[in-house]
Structure formats: structure tokens, C-alpha cells
N, C-alpha and C positions, 0 to 999 in steps of 0.2 A: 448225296444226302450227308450233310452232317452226323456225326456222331448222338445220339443222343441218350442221355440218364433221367430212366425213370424210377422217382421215388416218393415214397410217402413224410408228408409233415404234420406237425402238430398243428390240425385248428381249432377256431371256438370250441367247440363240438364235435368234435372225432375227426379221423383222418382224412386231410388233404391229398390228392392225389397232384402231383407235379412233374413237368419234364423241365428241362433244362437241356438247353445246349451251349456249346462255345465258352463255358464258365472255365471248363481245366486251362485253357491258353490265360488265364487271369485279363479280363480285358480289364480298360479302365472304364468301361463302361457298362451296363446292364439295361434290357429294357424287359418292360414285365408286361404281357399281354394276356387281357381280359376277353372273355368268353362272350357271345352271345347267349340270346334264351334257351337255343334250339340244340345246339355244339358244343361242346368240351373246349376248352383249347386248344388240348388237340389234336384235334382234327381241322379244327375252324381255320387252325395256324401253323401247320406241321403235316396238309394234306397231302397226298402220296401215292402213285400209284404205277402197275407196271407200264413199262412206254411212256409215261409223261413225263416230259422232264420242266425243274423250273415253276413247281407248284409251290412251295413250304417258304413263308413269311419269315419262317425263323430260320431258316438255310439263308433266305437273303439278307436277314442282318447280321448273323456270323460271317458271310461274306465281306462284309462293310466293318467288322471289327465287335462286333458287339457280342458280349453275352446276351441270351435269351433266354426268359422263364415262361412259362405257360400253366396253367392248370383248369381243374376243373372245381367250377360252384358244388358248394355241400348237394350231395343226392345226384351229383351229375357224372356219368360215366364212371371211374369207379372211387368216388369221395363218399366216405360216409355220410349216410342220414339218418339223424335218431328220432326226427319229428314227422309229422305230417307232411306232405311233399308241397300243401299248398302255405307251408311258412315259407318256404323260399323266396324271401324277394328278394327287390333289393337293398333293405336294411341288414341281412343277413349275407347277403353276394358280399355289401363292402365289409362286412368284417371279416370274408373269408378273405377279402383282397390284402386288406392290411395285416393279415399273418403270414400272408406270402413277401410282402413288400418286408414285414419285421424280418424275415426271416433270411433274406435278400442280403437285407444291411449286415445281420449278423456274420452272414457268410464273408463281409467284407469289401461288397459293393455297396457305398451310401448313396444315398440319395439317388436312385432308380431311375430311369425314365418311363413313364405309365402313357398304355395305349388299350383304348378301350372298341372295341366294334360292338353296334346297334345295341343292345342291353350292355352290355360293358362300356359304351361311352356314357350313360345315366351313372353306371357306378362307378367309372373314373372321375366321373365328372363332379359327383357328390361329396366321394372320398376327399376328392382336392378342396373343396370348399372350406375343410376344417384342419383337413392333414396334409396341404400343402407343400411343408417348409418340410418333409419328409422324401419329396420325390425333387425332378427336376424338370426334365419337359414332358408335357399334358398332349397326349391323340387323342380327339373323336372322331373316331371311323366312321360314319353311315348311322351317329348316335341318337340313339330315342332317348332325346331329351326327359319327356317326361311330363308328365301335366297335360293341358289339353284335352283331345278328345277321349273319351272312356271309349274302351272298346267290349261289349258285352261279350260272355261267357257263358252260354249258359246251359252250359250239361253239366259243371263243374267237375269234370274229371279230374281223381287224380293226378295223373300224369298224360304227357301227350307223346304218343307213339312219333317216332322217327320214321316212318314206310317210305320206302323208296319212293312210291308213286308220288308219296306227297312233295319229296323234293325236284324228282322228275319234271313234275307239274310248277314248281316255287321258281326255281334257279331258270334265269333267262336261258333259253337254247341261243338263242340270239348275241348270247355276248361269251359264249363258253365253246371251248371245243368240244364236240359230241361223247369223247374217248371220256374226260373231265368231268362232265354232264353224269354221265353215267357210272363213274367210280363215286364221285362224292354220294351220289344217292346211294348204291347198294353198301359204301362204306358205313353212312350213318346209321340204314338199317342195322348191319350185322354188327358194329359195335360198340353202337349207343343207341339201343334200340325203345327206350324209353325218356324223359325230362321231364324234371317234376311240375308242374302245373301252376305253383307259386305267381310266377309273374305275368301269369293269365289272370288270374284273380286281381292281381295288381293294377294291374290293366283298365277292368272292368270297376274297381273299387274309386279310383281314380290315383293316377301315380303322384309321386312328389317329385314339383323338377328340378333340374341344377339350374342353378342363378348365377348367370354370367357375370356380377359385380362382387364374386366371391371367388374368383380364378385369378389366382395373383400369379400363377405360371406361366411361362411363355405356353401357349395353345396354338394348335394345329387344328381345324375343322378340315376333313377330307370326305368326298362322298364321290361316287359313282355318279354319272347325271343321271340315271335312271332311278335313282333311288330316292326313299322317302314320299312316297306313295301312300303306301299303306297306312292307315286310319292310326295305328301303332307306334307311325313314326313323327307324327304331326304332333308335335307342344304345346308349351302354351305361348310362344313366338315361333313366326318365321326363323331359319335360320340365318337369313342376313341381319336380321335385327338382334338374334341372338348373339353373333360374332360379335357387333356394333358394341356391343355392351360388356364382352371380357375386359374385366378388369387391366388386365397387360397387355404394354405397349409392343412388345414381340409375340405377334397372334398372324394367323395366315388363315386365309380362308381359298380351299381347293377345291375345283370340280372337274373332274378326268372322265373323258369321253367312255365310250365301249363297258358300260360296268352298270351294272344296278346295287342290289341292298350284298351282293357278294362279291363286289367288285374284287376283292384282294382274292377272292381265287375265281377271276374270269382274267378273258383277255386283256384286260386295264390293271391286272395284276403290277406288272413287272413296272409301270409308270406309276400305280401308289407307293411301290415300295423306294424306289428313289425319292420320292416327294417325302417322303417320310425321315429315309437315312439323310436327305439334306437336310431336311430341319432339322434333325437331330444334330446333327454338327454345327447347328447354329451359323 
């Protein structure tokens, strides 16, 4: 495992929680990796455990030369929340986004490279629509575009508990090795044992989506072939019509066997993350 520094930043709204790896070696490069709904970032991107070797996304692109950032959305794992847990969308996820990316630059990496998995490819996706000329190259991981189907809600909870079973029961056995299967779940029980509920509401209210004639980035679409199932993940395009329509002429559109909506920590891990570090190097 890499080294890594965890520390608190200034966001909109109270404190950011953030790790960082690979930053002390000064690379020339940085990439900043976004959360899903359910997962911190770190855990989603920095998973770990004893006997596994070869899990943490962000080990593999320190590997490959990069610095790495990760954090967690306001109310998630341990970033402050001052509001109701169901304001958390994602009009609030991209402004946590772009106080990490400000904060990136200041530190003296410009222009970042941004990658976004399932709810963080909406809010990579969006951020870039306006604040493009800020980052450099654009991942959607396995992303919920947005728009489309609503997905009902309706107990309105709060927050939604992280229980093992439920991930037990979520994450493919069939694309995971058992030992992995079973650390991720009791990991996000014991220490993300809650998320705020925000982007359920969202969900159900109906989302806003990213608009591919507004990604002026070079884009990466990457997905597990099992993925994108779920009522949640379904837009307001297909994703091949979706790619069809990125603004930029350097866009790649990827589907790696063995993987569903977790692909980057199943078995088709170690083949996203190549697919990933080559585009990156352009």
C-alpha cells in the first residue's frame, strides 16, 4: 500500500474530509476521484484488506506515476453536514467537487485529471459541462448519467444504512473473490455505517443529466459489462448514443468483461485500471 495523508479541507459548508496519495514524490500529474452514492472515496478507491493484495485504485495509479486525491461528499463518512442529509445531491456533491479540484490547483497541480464512478460520473460529468477548462481528462466509471427513469422512494428516510447483508446481497459473488466480497461489506458496515439519503430523493424527484454536447474533454466511458441494470443507472440515452454525442473528438468508449456496477473492485479491476492509466497518458 502506498503511503497515504489523511486530512481535513475547507468546503462550502464545513469540513472536507480528503486523502491523498503519491502527492510528496511531486508528480506532474494529479487525478481526483469521485465518490459514488453509497462509498466515501475511500473506501470506494483506496479498499483494503488483510490477505488481499492489489485492491486500491489509487495504489494503482501511484503506481503509474500519478498523484491521487479522493474524498468524501458533505455528510459522508467523516465530512461535515450542517443541513438535512436529504439536501445532498448532486448540485451540492459538485460544489464539494470543485473545492477539492480549487484546492488541488492551489496545491500546485493544474488542471487535474477528473474521474467520476456511478453518482460521481453525474457529478464529474456535470462539473465539466461549465468548469471544463479547469480539469484535463474526464472518466465515467459505470456513471448514472441522470435523467430518465425516476426511481421511487418512498419511506423517505433520512439516511440509508450501509449493512453488510445489503452489500453481501448488492456486490456480484460471481465477479469478486469471496475473501473481497466479504471485507468490502463488513468494511462499509463498521466505517461508513450510514449516507445521507439526498440522492434518493433525487432519484425519485427526477435527476438532471449531463449533456454530452457540453464535454469539451477528452472522455473515457468505462463500465463493467454487467453493469447498468439498475433502474438508477438507466438515463435519458443509451449509452452508446450518449458517447456518440461527446462533444470531443479524443472519447473512448470501454466495456471489460468480469465486472458489474463495482467493477474497479472486482476481478476486472486490474484491466480498468490500465484502461484508465492509458488514457490518461493519452
Amino acid at each position: 500500500m502506498s503511503l497515504a495523508t489523511d486530512i481535513f479541507i475547507d468546503g462550502p459548508v464545513g469540513k472536507l474530509s480528503v486523502r491523498t496519495k503519491g502527492l510528496e514524490a511531486t508528480p506532474a500529474k494529479v487525478v481526483i476521484l469521485v465518490q459514488g452514492a453509497n462509498l466515501s472515496g475511500q473506501l470506494g478507491y483506496d479498499f483494503a484488506f488483510d490477505g488481499g493484495a492489489n485492491y486500491s485504485f489509487m495504489d494503482a495509479l501511484v503506481a503509474r506515476g500519478y498523484g491521487v486525491v479522493t474524498f468524501s461528499v458533505r455528510g459522508y463518512r467523516d465530512s461535515e453536514l450542517s443541513a438535512h442529509p436529504h439536501t445532498v445531491q448532486t448540485d451540492q456533491a459538485i460544489e464539494d467537487t470543485a473545492a477539492v479540484i480549487d484546492w488541488a490547483i492551489a496545491q500546485g497541480f493544474a488542471q487535474p485529471h477528473l474521474l467520476g464512478w456511478s453518482w460521481g460520473g453525474r457529478i464529474c460529468g456535470r462539473y465539466a459541462e461549465t468548469r471544463g477548462a479547469s480539469i484535463d481528462r474526464l472518466i465515467l466509471l459505470d456513471p448514472a448519467i441522470g435523467g430518465g427513469n425516476r426511481v421511487p422512494f418512498p419511506d423517505k428516510t433520512d439516511w440509508w444504512f450501509n449493512a453488510a447483508a445489503y452489500f453481501r446481497e448488492r456486490l456480484e459473488l460471481d465477479f469478486m473473490e469471496p475473501a473481497a466480497h466479504e471485507a468490502l461489506a463488513v468494511q462499509a458496515e463498521r466505517d461508513e455505517p450510514r449516507a445521507p439519503n439526498g440522492i434518493r430523493v433525487e432519484n425519485e424527484n427526477g435527476s438532471v443529466a449531463v449533456v454530452p454536447e457540453r464535454l469539451t474533454n477528452p472522455t473515457l466511458m468505462l463500465y463493467g459489462y454487467a453493469a447498468g441494470m439498475q433502474n438508477y443507472m438507466q438515463g435519458g440515452s443509451v449509452r452508446g448514443d450518449f458517447f456518440e454525442r461527446i462533444a470531443h473528438h479524443d472519447k473512448a468508449l470501454v466495456i471489460v468483461p468480469d465486472g458489474g456496477d463495482y467493477a474497479h473492485l472486482q476481478n476486472a479491476r486490474m484491466r480498468i485500471w490500465k484502461v484508465v492509466a492509458d488514457f490518461l497518458e493519452g
